[in-house]
N, C-alpha and C positions, 0 to 999 in steps of 0.2 A: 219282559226283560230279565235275563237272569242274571245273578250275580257275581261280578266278576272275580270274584276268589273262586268259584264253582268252575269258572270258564278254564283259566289258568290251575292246574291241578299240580305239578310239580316241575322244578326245571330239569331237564336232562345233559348230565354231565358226564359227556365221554370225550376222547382224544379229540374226535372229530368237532364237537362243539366248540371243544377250547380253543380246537384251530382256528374255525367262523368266528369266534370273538375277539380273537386276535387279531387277523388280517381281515376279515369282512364287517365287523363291527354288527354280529349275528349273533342272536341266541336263542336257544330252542329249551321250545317247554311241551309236557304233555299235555294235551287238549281232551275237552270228550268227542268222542265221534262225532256228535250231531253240530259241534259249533262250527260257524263260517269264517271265512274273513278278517271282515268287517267288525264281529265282536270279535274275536281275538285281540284286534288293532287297541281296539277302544279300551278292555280288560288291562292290556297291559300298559296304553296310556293314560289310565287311572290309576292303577297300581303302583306304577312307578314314576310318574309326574316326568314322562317324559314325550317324545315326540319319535312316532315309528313313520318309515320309509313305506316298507311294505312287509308282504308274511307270503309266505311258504306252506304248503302244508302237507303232510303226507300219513296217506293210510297204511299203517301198518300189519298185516293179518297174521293170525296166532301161530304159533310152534304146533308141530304135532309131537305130544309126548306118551311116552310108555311104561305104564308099570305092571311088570308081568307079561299078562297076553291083551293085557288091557291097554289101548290107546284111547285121547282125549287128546283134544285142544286148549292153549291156552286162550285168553280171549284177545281180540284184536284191538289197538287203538289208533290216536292219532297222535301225532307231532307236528306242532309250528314251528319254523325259522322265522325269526322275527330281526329286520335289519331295521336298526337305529338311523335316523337323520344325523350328517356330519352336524358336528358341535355339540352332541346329545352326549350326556354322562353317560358313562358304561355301567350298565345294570352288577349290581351286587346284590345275589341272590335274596339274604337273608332281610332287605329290606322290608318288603312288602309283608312282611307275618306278624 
């Protein structure tokens, strides 16, 4: 079992999240690659004492970058959408730390 601060690594805050939390009652965090579901679900219903619908998740893979003649990748991760059950408080990031 690993632990659920490990699982949930940071929330990601763009236009597009703000939007899902607004109108879809969604919020998205970075995950590690190898986490499922299932712990997602459970990480952020310990985290944040509340109650998840369901989760999303999506592989993200690296930028290719240049410096000089030299190209490299950056590394690839993942992201969860994570949608709240109706009557669930709205997550405020700075809770859980």
């Amino acid at each position: 079992m690993k632990d659920h601060h490990s699982i949930i690594l940071r929330p990601i805050i763009t236009e597009k999240s703000t939007r899902l939390k607004k109108e879809n009652r969604e919020v998205c965090f970075e995950v590690p690659r190898g986490a499922n579901k299932i712990e997602i679900k459970k990480a952020v219903e310990q985290l944040f004492k509340i109650k998840v619908e369901s989760v999303r998740t999506q592989n993200k893979t690296g930028k290719v970058r240049r410096v000089g003649r030299n190209s490299g990748r950056t590394k690839g991760w993942k992201k969860a959408f994570v949608k709240l059950k109706e009557g669930e408080k709205m997550i405020e990031y700075f809770e859980a730390v």
